[in-house]
GULUMBA-230379 format. One line per field, with one value per residue: residue number from 1; chain; x, y, z of N, C-alpha, C, O, CB in turn. Coordinates in steps of 0.05 Angstrom, whole numbers, plus 5000, padded with zeros to 4 digits. Glycine has a CB too. Example, Ala and Ser with C-alpha at 12.3 -4.5 7.8 and 13.67 -1.06 7.14 Angstrom:
BEGIN
i: (1 | 2)
ch: (A | A)
nx: (5264 | 5257)
ny: (4886 | 4955)
nz: (5156 | 5142)
cax: (5246 | 5273)
cay: (4910 | 4979)
caz: (5156 | 5143)
cx: (5264 | 5258)
cy: (4934 | 5001)
cz: (5156 | 5157)
ox: (5285 | 5268)
oy: (4934 | 5023)
oz: (5169 | 5161)
cbx: (5226 | 5282)
cby: (4911 | 4988)
cbz: (5181 | 5114)
//
This chain:
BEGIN
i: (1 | 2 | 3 | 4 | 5 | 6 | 7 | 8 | 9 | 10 | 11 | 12 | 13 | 14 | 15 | 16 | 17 | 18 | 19 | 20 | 21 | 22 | 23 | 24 | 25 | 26 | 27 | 28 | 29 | 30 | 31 | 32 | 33 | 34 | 35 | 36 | 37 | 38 | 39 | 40 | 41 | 42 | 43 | 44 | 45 | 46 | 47 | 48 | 49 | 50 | 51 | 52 | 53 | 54 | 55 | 56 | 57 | 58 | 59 | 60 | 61 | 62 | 63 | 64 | 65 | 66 | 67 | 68 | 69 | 70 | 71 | 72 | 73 | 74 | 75 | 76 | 77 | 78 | 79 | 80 | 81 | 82 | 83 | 84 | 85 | 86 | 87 | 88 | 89 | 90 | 91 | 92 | 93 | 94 | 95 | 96 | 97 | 98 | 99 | 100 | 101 | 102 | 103 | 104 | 105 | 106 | 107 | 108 | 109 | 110 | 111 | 112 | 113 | 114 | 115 | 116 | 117 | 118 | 119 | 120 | 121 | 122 | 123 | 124 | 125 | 126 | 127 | 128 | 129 | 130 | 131 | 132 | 133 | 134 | 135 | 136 | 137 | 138 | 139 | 140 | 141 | 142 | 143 | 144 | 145 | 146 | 147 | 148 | 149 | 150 | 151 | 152 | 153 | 154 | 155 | 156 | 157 | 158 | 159)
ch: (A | A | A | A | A | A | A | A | A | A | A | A | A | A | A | A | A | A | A | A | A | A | A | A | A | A | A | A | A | A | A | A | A | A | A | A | A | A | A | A | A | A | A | A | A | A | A | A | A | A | A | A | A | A | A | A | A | A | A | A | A | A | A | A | A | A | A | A | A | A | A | A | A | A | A | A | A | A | A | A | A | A | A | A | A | A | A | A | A | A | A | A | A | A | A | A | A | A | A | A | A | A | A | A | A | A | A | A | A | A | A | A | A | A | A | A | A | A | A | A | A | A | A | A | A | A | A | A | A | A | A | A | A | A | A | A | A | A | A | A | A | A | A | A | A | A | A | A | A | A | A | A | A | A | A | A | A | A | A)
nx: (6978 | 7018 | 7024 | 6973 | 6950 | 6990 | 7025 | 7049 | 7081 | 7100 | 7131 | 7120 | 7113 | 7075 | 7103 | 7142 | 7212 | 7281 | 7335 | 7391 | 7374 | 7361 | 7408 | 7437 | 7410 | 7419 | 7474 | 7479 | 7459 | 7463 | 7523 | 7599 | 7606 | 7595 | 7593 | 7564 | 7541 | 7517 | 7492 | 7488 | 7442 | 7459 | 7479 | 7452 | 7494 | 7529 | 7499 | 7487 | 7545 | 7579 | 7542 | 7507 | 7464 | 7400 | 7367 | 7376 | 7405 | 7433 | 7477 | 7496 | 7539 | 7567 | 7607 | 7659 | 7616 | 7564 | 7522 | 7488 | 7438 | 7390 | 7338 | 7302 | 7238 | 7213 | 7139 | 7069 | 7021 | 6970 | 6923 | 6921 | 6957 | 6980 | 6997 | 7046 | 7079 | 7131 | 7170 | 7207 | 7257 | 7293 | 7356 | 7390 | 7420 | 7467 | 7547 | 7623 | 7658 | 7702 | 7687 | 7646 | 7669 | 7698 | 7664 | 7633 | 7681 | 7695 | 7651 | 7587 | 7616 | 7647 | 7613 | 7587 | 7628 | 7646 | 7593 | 7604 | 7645 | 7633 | 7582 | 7506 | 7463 | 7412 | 7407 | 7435 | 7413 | 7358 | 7364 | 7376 | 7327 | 7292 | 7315 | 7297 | 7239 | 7225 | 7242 | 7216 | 7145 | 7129 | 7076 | 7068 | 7042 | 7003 | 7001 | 6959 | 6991 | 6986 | 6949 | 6901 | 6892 | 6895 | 6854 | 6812 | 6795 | 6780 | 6822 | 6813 | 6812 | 6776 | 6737)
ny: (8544 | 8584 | 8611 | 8631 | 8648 | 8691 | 8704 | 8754 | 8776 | 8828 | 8873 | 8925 | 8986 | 9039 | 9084 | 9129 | 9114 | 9117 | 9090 | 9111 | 9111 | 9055 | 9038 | 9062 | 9040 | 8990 | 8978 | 8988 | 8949 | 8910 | 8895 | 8896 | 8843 | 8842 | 8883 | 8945 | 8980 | 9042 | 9048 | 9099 | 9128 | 9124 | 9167 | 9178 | 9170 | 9153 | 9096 | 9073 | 9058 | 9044 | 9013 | 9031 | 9041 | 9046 | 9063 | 9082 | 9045 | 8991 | 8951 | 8895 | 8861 | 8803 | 8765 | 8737 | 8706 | 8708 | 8762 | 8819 | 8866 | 8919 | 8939 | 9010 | 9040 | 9089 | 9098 | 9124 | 9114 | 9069 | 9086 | 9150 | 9208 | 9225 | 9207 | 9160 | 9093 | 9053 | 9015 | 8953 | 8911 | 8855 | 8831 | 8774 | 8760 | 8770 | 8767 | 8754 | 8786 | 8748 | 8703 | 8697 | 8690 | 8643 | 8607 | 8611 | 8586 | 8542 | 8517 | 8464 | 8436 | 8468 | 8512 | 8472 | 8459 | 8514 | 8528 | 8489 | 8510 | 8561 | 8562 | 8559 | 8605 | 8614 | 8634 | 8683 | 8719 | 8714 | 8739 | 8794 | 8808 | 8807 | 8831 | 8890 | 8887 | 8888 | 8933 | 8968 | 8987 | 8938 | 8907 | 8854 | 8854 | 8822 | 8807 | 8807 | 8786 | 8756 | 8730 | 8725 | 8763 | 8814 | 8799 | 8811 | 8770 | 8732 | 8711 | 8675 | 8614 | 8559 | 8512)
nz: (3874 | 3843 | 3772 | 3770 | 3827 | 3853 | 3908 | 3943 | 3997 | 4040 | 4082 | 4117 | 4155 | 4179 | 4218 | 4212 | 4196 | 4180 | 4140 | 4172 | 4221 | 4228 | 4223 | 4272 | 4307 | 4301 | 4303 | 4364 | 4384 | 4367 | 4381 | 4385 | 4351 | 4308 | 4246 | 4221 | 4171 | 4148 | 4076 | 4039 | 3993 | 3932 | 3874 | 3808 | 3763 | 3795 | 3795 | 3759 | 3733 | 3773 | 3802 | 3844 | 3899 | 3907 | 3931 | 4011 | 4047 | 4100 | 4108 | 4146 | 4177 | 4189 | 4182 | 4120 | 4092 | 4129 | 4113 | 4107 | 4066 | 4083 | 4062 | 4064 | 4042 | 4019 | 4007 | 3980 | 4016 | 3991 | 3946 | 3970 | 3980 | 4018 | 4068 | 4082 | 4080 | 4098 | 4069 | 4080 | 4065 | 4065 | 4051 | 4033 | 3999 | 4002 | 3993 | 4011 | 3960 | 3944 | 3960 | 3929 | 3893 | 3888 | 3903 | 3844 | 3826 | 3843 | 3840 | 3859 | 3897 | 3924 | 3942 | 3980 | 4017 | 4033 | 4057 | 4100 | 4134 | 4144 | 4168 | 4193 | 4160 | 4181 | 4233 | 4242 | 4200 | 4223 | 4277 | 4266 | 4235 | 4269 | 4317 | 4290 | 4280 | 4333 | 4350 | 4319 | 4292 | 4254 | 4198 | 4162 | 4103 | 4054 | 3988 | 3925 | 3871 | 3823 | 3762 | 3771 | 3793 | 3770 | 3726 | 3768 | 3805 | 3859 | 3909 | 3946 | 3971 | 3962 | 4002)
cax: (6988 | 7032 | 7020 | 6952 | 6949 | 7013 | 7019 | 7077 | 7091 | 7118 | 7142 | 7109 | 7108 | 7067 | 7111 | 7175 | 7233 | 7299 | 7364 | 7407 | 7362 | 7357 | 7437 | 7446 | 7393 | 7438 | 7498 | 7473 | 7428 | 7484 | 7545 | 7627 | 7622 | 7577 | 7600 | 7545 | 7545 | 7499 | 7503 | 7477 | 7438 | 7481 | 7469 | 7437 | 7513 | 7544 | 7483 | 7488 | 7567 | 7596 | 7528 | 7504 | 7446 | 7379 | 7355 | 7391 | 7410 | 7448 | 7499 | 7509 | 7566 | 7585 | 7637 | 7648 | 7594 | 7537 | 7525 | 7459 | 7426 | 7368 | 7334 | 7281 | 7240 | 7190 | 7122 | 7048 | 6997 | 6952 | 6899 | 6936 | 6985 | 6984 | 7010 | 7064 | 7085 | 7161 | 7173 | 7236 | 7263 | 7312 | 7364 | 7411 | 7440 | 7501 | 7566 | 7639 | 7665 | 7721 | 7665 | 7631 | 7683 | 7711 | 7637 | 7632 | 7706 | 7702 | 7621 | 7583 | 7626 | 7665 | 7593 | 7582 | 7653 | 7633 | 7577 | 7613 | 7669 | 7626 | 7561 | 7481 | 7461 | 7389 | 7407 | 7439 | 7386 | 7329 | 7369 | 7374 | 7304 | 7281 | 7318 | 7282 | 7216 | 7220 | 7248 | 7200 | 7119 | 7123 | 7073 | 7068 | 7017 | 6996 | 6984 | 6954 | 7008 | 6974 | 6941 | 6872 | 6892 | 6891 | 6827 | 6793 | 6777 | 6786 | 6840 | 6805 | 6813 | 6752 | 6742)
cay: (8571 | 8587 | 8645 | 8653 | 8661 | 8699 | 8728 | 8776 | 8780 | 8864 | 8888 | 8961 | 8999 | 9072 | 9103 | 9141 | 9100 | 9119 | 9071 | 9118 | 9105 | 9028 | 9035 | 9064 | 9018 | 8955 | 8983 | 8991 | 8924 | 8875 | 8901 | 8882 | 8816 | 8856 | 8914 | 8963 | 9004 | 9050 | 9072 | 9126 | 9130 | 9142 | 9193 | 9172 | 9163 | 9126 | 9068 | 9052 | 9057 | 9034 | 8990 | 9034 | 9033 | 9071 | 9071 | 9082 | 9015 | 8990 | 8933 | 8881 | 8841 | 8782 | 8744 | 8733 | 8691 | 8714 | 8778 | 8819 | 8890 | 8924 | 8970 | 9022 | 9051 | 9110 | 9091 | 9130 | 9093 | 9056 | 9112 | 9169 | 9226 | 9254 | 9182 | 9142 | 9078 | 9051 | 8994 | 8946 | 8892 | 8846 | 8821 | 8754 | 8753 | 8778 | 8750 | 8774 | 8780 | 8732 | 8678 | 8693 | 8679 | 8621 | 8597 | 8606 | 8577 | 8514 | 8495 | 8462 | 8428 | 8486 | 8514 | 8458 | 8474 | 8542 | 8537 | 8477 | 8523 | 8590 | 8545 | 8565 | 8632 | 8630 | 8638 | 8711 | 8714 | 8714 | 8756 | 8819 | 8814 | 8797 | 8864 | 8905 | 8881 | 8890 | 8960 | 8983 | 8966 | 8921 | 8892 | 8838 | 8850 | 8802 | 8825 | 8782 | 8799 | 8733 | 8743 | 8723 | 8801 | 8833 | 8799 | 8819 | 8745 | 8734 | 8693 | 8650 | 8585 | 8542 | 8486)
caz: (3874 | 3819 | 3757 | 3775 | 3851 | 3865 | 3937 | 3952 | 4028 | 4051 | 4114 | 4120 | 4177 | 4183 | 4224 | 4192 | 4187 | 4166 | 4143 | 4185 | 4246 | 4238 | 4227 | 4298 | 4330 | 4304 | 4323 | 4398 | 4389 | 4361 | 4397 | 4381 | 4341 | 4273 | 4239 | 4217 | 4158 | 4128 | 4056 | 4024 | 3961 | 3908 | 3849 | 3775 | 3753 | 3800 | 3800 | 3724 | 3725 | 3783 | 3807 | 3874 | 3908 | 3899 | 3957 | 4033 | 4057 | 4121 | 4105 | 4165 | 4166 | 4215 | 4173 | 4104 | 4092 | 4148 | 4102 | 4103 | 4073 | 4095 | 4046 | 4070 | 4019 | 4027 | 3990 | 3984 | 4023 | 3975 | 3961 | 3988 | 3977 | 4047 | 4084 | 4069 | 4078 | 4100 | 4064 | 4094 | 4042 | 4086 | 4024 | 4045 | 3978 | 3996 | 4006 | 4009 | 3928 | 3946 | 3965 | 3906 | 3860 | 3902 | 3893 | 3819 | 3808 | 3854 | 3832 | 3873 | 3917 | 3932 | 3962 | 3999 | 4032 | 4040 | 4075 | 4122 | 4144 | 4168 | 4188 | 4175 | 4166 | 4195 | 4261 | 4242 | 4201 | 4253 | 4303 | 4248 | 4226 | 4300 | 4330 | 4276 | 4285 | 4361 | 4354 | 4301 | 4288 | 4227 | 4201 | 4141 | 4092 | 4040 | 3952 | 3911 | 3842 | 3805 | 3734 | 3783 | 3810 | 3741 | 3727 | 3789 | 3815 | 3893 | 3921 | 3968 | 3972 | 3966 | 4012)
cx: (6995 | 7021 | 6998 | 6945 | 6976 | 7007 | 7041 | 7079 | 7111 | 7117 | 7141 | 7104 | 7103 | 7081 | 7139 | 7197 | 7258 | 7330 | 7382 | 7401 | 7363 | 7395 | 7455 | 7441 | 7413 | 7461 | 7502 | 7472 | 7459 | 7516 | 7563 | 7627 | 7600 | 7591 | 7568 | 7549 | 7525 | 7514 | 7486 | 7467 | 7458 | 7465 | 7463 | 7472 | 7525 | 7526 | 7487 | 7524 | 7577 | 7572 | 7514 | 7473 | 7420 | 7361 | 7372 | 7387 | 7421 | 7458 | 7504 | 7514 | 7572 | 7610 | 7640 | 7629 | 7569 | 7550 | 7493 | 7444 | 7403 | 7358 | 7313 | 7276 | 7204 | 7163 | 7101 | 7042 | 6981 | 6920 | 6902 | 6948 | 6997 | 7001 | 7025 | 7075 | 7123 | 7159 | 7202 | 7238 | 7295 | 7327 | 7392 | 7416 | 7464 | 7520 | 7598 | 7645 | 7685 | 7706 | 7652 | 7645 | 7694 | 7682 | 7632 | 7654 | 7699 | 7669 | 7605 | 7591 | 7644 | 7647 | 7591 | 7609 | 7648 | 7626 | 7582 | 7631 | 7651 | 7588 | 7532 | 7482 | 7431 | 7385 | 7414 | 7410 | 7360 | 7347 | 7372 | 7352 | 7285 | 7281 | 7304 | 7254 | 7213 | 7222 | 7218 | 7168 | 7111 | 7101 | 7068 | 7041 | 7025 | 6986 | 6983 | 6969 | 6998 | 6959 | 6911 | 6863 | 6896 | 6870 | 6804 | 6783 | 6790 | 6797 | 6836 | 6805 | 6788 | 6749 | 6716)
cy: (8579 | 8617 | 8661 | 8662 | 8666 | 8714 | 8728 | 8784 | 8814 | 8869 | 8910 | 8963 | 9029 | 9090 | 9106 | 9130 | 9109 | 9100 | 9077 | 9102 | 9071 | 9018 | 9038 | 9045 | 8996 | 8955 | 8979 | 8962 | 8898 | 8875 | 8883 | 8864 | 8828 | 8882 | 8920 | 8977 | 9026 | 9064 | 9082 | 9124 | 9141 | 9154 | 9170 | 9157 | 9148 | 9093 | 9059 | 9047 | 9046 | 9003 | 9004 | 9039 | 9058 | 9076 | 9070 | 9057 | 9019 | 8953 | 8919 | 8861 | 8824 | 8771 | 8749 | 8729 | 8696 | 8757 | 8788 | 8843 | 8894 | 8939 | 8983 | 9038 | 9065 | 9112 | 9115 | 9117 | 9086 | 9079 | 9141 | 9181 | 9233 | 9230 | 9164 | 9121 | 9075 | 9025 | 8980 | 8912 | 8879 | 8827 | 8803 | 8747 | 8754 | 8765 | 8768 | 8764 | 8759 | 8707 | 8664 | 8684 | 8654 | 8601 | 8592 | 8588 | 8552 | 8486 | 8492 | 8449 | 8444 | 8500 | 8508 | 8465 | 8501 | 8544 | 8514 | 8495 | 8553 | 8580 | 8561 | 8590 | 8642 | 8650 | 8672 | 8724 | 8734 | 8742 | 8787 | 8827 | 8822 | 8839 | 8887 | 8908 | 8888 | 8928 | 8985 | 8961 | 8957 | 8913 | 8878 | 8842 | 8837 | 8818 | 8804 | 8802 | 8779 | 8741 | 8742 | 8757 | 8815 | 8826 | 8799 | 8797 | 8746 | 8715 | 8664 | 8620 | 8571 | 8517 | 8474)
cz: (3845 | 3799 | 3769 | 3801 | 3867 | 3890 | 3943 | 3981 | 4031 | 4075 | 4116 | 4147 | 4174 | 4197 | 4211 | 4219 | 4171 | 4162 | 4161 | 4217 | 4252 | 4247 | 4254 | 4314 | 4338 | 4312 | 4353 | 4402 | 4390 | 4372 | 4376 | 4356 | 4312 | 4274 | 4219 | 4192 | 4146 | 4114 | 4048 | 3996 | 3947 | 3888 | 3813 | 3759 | 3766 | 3807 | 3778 | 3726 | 3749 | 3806 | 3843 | 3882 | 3909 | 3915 | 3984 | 4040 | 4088 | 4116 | 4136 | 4160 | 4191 | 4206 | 4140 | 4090 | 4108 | 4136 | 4106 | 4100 | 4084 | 4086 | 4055 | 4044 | 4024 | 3995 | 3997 | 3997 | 3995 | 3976 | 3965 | 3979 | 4003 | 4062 | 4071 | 4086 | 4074 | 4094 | 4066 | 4064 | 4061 | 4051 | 4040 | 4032 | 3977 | 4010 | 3990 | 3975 | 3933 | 3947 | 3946 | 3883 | 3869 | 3898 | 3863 | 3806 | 3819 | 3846 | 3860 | 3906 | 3940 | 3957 | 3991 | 4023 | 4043 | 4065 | 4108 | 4147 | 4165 | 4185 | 4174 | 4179 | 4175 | 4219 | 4264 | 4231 | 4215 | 4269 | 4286 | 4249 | 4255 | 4315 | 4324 | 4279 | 4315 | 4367 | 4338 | 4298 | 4255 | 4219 | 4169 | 4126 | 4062 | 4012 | 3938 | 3882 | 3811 | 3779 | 3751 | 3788 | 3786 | 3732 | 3745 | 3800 | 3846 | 3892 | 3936 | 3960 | 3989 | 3975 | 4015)
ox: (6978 | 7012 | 6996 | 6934 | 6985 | 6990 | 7054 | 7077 | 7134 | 7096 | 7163 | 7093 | 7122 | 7077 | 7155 | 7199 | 7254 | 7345 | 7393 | 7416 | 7365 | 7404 | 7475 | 7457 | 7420 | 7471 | 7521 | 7482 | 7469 | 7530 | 7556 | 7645 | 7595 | 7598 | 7556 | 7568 | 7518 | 7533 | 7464 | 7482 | 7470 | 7440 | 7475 | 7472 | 7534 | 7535 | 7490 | 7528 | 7593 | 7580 | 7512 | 7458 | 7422 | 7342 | 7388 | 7364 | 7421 | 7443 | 7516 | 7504 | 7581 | 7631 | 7623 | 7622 | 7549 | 7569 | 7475 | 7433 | 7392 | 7362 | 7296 | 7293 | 7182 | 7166 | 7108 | 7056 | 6983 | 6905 | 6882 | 6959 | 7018 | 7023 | 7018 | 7084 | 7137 | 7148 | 7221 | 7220 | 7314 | 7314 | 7410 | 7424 | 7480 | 7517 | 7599 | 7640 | 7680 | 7715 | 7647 | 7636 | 7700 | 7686 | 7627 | 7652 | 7696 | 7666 | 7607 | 7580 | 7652 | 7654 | 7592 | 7604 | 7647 | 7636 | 7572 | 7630 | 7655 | 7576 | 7532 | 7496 | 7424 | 7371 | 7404 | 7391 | 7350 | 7336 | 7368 | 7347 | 7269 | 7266 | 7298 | 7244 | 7190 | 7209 | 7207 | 7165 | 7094 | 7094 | 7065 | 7020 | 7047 | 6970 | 6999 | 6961 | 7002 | 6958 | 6895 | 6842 | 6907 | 6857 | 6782 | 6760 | 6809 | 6788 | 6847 | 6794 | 6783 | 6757 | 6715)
oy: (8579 | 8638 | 8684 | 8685 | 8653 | 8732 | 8709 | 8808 | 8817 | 8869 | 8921 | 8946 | 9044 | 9114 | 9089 | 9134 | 9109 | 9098 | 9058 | 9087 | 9062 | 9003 | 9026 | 9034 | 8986 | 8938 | 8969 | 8952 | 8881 | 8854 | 8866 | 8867 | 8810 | 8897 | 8903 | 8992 | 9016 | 9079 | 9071 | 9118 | 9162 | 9152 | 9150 | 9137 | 9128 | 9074 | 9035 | 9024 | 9030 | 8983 | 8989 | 9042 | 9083 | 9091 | 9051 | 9047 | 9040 | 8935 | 8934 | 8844 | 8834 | 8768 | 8766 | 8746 | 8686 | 8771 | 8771 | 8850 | 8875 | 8961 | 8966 | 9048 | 9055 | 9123 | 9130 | 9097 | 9103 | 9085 | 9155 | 9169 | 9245 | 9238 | 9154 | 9129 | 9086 | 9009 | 8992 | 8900 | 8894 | 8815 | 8813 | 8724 | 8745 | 8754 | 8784 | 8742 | 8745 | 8689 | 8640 | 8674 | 8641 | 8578 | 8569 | 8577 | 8535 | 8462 | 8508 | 8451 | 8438 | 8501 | 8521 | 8475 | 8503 | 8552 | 8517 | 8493 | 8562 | 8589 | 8573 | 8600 | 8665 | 8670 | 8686 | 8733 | 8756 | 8764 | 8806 | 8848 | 8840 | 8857 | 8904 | 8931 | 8895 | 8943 | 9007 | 8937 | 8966 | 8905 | 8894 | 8833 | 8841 | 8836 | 8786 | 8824 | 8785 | 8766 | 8759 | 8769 | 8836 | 8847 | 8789 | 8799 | 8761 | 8697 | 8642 | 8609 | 8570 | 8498 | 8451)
oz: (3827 | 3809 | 3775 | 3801 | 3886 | 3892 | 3949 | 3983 | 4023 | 4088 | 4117 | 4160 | 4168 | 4192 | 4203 | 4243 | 4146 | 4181 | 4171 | 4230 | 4274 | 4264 | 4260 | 4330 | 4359 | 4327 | 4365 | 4421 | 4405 | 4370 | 4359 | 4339 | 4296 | 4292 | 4207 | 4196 | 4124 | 4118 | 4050 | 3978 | 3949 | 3886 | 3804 | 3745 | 3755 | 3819 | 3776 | 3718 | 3739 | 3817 | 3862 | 3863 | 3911 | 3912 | 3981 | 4038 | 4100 | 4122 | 4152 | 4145 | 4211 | 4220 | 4132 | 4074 | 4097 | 4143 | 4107 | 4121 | 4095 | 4097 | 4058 | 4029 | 4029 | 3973 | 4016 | 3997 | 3978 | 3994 | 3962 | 3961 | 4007 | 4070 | 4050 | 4107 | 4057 | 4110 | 4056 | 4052 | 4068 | 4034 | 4054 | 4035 | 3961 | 4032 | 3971 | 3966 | 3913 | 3933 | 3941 | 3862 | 3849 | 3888 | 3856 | 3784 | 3801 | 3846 | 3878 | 3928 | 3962 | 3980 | 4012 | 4045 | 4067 | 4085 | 4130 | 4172 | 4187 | 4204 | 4153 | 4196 | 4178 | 4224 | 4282 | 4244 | 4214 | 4270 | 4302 | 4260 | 4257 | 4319 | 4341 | 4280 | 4319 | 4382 | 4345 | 4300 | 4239 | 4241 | 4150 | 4135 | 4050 | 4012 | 3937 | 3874 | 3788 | 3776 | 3743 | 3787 | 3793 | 3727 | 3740 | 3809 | 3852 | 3878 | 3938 | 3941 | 4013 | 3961 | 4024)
cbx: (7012 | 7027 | 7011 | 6928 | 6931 | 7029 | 7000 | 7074 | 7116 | 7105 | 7169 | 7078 | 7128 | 7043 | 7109 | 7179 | 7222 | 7300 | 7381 | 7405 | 7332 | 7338 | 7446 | 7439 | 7363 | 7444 | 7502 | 7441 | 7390 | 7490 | 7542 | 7636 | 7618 | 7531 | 7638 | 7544 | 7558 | 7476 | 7518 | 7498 | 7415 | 7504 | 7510 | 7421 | 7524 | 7564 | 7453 | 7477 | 7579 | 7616 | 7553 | 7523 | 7457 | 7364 | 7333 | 7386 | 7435 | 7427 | 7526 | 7499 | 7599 | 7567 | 7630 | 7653 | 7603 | 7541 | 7538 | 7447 | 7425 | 7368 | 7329 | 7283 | 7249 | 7212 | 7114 | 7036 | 6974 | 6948 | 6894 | 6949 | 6980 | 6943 | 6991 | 7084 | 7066 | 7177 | 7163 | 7232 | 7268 | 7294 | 7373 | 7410 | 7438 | 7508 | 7558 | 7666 | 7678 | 7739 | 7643 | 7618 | 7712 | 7723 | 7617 | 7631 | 7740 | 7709 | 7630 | 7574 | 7637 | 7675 | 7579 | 7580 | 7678 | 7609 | 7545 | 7629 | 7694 | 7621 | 7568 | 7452 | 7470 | 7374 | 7429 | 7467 | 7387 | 7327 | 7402 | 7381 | 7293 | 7314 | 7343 | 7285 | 7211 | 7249 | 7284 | 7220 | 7088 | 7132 | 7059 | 7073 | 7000 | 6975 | 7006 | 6913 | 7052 | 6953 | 6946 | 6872 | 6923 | 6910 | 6824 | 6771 | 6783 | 6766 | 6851 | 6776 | 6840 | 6741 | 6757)
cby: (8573 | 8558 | 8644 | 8644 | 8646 | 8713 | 8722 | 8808 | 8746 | 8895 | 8886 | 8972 | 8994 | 9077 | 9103 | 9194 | 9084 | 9140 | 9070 | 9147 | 9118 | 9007 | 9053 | 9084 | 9002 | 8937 | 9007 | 9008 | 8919 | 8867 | 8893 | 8863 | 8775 | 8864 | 8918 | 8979 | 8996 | 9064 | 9068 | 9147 | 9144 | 9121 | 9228 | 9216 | 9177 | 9133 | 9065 | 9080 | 9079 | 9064 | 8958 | 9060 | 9022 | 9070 | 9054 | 9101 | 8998 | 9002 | 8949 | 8879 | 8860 | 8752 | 8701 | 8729 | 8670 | 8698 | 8772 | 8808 | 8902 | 8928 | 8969 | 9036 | 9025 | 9148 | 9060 | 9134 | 9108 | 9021 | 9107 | 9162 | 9254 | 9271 | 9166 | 9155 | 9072 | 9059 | 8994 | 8935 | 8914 | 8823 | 8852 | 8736 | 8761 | 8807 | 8709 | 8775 | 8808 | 8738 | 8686 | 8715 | 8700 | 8629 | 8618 | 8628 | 8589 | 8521 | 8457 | 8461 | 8412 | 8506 | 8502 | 8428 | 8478 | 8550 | 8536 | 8455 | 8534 | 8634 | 8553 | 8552 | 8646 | 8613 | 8615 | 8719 | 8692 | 8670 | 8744 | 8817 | 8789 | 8764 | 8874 | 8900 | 8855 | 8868 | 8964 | 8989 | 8983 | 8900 | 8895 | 8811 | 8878 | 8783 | 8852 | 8769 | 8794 | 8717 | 8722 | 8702 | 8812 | 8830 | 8784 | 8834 | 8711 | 8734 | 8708 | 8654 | 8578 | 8541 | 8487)
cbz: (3892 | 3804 | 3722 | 3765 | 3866 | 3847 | 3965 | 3936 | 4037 | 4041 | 4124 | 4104 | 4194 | 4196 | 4250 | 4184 | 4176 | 4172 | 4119 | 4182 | 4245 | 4208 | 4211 | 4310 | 4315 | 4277 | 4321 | 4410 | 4344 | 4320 | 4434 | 4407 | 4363 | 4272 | 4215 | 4238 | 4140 | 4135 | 4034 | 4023 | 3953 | 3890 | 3843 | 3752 | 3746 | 3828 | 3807 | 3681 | 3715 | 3800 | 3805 | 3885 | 3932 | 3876 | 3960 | 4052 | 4036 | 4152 | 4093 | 4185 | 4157 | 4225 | 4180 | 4103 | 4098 | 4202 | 4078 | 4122 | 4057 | 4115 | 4013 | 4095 | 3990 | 4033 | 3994 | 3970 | 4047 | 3990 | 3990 | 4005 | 3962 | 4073 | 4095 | 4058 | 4062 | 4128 | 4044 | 4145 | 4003 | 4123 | 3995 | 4059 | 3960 | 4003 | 3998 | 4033 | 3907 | 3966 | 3979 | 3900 | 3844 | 3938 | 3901 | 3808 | 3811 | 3898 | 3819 | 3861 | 3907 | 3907 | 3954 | 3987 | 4014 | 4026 | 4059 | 4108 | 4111 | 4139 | 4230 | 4180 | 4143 | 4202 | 4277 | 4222 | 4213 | 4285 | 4324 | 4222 | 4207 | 4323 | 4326 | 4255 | 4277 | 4379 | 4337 | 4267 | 4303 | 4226 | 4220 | 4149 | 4091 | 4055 | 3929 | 3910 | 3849 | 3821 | 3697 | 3817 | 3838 | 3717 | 3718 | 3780 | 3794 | 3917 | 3936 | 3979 | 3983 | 3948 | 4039)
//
């Protein structure tokens, strides 16, 4: 694999998609024990200065630690002006700031504690991505981003 055959995995779906809309769905979908949020793009000044988001999101929260956005983001089709493309970006970077600094101060052992105390986070995970996919027609398409795909060579793998 590596520099020269990079392949980028996207979650597009043709039909319109909005953060609000996936925000209600999960609300309904994951009942009591998740809180829900959608936020709102923020404006040109408050993304450089206070760090906010540039595209509509939807924030779901189980615990501290089981953290998880959801960004939708309104593309052309490939080709196209007239059709567009909803692209979904599922982001499990996040965790509460208290975690994060309790993480950076304690190292790695502190981690390891961490992640003993609130347990794995696939299992949320799966059941986020899962609900989404069931509600809406996803589907995964494959980009070759590799230097092979700037020099026009084909991907395939020769057996």
């Amino acid at each position: 694999m590596g520099i020269m055959n990079r392949i980028v995995k996207q979650n597009i779906s043709r039909q319109k998609v909005t953060a609000k809309e996936i925000a209600d769905m999960l609300t309904s979908k994951l009942g009591e024990g998740y809180k829900v949020e959608f936020k709102p793009k923020a404006n040109v000044g408050k993304q450089m200065i206070v760090g906010g988001m540039k595209h509509d999101s939807v924030l779901i929260i189980k615990n501290a630690y089981h953290r998880m956005r959801v960004h939708v983001q309104e593309w052309n089709a490939p080709g196209t002006t007239e059709q567009k493309e909803y692209h979904f970006l599922f982001d499990t970077s996040e965790i509460s700031p208290v975690l994060k600094f309790l993480g950076r101060e304690t190292g790695m052992i502190g981690r390891f504690i961490i992640e003993m105390i609130y347990g794995d986070s696939d299992e949320f995970y799966d059941t986020v991505i899962n609900h989404i996919k069931n509600e809406y027609p996803i589907e995964v398409k494959e980009t070759q981003v590799g230097l092979n795909a700037l020099f026009g060579k084909n991907n395939e793998n020769k057996n």
